[in-house]
Backbone as a printed PyTorch tensor [residue, N CA C, xyz], in Angstrom:
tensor([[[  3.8370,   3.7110,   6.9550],
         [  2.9920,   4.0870,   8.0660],
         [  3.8280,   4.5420,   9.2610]],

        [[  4.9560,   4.0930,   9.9240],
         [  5.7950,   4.5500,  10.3020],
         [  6.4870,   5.7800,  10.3520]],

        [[  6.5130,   6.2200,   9.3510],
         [  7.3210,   7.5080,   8.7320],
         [  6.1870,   8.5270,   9.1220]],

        [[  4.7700,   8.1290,   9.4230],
         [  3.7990,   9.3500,   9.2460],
         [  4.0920,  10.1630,  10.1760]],

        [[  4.3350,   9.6000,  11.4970],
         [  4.2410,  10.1620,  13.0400],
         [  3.1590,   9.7480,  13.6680]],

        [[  3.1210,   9.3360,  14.9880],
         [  2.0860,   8.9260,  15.4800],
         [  2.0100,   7.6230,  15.3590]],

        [[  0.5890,   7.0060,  15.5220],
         [ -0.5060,   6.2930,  15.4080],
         [ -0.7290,   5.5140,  13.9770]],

        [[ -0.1540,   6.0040,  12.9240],
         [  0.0150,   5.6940,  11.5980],
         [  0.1180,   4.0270,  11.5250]],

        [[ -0.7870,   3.0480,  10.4950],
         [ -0.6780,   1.5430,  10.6590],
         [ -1.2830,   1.4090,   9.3190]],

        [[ -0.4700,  -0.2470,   8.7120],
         [ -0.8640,  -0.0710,   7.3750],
         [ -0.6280,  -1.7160,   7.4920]],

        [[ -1.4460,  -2.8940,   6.6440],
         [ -1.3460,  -3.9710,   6.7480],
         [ -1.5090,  -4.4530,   5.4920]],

        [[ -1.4560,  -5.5170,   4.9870],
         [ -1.6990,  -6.2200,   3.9390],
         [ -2.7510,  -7.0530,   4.3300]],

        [[ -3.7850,  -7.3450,   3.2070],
         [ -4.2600,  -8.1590,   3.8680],
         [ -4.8380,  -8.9400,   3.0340]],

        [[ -4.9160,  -8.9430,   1.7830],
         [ -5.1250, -10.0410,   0.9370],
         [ -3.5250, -10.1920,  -0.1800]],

        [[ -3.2710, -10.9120,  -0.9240],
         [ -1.8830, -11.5090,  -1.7630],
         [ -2.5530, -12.5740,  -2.3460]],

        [[ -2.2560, -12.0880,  -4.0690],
         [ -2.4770, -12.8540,  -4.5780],
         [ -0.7470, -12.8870,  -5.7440]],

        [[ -0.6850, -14.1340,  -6.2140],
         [  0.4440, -13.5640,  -7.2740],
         [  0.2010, -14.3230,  -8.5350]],

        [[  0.5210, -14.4220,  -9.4880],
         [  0.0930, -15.2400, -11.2050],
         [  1.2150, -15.2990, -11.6350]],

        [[  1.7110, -16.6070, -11.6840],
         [  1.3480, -17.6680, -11.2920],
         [  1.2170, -18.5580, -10.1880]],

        [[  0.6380, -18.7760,  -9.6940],
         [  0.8470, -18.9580,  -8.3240],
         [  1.3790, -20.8200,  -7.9180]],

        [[  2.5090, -20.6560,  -7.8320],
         [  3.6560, -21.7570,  -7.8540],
         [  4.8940, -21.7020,  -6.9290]],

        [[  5.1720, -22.8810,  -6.3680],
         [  6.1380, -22.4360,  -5.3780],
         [  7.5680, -22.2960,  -6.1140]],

        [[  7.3340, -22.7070,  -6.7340],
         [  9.0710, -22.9240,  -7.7710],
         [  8.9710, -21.8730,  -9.3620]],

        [[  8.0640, -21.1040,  -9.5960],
         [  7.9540, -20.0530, -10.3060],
         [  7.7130, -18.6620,  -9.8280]],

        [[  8.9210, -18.0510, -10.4050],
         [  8.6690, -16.4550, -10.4220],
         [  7.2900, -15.9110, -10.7720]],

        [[  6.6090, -15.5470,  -9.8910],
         [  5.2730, -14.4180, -10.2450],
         [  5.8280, -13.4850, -11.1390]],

        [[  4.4160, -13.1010, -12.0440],
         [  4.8300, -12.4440, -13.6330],
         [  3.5660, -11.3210, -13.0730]],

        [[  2.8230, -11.5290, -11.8890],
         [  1.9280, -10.4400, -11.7430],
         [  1.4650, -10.7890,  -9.9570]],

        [[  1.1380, -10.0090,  -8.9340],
         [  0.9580,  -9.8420,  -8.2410],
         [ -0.2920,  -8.4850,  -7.8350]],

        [[ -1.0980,  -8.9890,  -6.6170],
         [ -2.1660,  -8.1110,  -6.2650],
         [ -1.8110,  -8.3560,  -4.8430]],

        [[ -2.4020,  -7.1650,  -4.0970],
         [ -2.3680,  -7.2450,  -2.4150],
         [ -3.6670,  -5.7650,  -2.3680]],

        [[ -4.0140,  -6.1310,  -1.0750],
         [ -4.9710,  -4.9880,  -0.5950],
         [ -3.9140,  -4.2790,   0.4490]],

        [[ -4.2400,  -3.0950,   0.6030],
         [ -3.1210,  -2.6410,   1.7050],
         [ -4.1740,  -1.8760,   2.5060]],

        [[ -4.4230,  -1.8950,   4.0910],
         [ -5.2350,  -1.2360,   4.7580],
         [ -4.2410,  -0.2660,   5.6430]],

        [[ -4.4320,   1.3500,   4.8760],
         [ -3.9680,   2.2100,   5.7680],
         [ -5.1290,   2.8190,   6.9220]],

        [[ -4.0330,   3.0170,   8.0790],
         [ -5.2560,   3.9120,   8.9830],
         [ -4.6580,   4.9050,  10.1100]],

        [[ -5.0720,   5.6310,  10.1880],
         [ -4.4060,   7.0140,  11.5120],
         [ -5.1810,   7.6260,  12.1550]],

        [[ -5.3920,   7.6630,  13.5600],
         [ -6.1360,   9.1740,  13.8500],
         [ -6.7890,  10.2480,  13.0830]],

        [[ -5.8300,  10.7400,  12.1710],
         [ -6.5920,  11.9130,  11.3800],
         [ -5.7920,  12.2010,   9.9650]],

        [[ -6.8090,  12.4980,   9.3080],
         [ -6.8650,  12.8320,   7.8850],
         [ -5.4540,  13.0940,   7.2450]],

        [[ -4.9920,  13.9100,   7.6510],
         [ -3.1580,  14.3360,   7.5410],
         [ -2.1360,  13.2240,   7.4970]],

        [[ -2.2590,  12.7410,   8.8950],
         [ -1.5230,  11.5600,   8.8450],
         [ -1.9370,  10.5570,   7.8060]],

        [[ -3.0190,  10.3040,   7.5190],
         [ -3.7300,   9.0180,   6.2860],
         [ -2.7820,   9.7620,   5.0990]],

        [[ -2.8800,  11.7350,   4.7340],
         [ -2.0950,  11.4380,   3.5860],
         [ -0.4060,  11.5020,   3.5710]],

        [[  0.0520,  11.6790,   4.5120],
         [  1.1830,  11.2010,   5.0890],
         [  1.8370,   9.5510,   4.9840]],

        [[  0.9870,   9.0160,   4.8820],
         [  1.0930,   7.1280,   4.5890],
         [  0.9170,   6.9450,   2.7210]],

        [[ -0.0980,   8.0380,   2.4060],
         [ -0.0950,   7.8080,   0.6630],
         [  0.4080,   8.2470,  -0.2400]],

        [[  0.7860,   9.5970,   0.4520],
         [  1.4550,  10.3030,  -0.5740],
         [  3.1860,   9.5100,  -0.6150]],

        [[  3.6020,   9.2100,   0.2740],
         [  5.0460,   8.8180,  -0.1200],
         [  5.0180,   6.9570,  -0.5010]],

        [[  3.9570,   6.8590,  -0.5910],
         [  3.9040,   5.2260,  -0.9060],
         [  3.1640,   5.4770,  -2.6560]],

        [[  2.4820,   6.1140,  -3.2390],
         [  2.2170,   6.5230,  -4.2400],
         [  3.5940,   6.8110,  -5.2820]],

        [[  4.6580,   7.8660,  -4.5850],
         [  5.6350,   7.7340,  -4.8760],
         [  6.5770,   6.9880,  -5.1910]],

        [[  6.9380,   6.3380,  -3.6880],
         [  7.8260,   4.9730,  -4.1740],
         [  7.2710,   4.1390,  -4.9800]],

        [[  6.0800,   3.5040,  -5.2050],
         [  5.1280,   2.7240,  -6.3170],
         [  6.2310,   3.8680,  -7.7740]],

        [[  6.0730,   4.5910,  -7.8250],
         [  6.2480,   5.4990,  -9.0660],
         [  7.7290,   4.9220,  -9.5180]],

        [[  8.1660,   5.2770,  -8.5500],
         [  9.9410,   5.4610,  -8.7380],
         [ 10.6360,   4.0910,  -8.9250]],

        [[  9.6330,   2.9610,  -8.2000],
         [  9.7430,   1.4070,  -8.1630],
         [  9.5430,   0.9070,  -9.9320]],

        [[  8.8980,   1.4380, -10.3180],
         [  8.2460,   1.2430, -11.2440],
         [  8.9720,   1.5170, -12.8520]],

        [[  9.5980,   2.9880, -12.3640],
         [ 10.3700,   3.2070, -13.1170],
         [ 11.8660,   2.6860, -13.6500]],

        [[ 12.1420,   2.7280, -12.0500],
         [ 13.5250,   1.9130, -12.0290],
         [ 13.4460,   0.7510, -12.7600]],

        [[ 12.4600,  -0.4610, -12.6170],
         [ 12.1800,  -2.0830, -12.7540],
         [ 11.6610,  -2.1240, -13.6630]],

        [[ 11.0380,  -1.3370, -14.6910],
         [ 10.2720,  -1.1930, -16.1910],
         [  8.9480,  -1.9530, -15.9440]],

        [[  8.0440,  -1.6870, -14.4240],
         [  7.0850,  -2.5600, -14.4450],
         [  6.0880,  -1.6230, -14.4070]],

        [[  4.5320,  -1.8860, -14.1780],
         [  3.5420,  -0.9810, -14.6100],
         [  3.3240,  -1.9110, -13.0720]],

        [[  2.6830,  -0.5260, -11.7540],
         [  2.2500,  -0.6170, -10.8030],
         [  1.0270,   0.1710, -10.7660]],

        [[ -0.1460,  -0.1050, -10.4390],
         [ -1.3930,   0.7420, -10.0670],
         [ -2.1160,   0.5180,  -8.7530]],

        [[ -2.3180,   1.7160,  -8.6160],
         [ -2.8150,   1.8250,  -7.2470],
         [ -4.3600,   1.8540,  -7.3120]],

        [[ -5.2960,   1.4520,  -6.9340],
         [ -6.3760,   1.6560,  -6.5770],
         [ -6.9800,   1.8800,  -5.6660]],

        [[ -7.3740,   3.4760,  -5.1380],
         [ -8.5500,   3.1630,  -3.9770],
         [ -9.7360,   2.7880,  -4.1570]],

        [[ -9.7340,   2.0730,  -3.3390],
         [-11.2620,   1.1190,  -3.5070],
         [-12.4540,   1.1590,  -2.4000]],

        [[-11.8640,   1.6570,  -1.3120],
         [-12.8900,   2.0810,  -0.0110],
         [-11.9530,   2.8720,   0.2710]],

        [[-12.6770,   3.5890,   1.0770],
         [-12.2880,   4.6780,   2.5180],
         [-13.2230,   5.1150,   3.3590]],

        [[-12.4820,   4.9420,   4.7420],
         [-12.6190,   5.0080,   5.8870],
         [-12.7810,   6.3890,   6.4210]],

        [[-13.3270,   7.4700,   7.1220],
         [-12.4890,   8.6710,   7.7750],
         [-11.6680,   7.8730,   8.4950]],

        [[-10.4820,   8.8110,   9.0780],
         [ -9.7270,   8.7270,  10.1950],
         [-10.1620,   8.3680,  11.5250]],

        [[-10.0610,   7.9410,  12.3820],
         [-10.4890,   7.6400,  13.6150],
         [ -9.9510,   7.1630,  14.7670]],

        [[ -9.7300,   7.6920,  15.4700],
         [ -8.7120,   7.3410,  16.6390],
         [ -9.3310,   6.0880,  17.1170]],

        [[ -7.6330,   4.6270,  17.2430],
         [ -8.2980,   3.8670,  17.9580],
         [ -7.2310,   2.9920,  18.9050]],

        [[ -7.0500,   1.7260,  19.8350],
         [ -5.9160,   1.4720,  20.6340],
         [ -5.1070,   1.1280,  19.6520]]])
């Protein structure tokens, strides 16, 4: 979100991981990620290079990452 320019903001906001243990390595993990910007451009400015790294992460580490959009927002300017 950073990288977009601007106004660009992106949060986590749910984490889950399986197994969920303080003394075990997670074998699977979920998170919601809430992107948001002023305008449309900038939103794909935050996905398109996070779509990517997911890709390249993925490849490197032999893991299977998926993205899901699940809502969307328009853009909307806000403080």
């Amino acid at each position: 979100a950073q990288g977009s320019g601007g106004d660009g903001r992106a949060t986590v906001g749910m984490l889950r991981v399986e197994p969920s243990s303080r003394n075990i390595v997670p074998s699977r993990a979920w998170f919601t990620l809430d992107t948001r910007h002023a305008d449309e451009e900038g939103l794909r400015r935050i996905e398109e290079p996070l779509r990517a790294r997911a890709a390249e992460l993925a490849r490197e580490r032999g893991v299977e990452i998926a993205i899901r959009k699940f809502w969307n927002a328009p853009a909307t300017p806000f403080d």
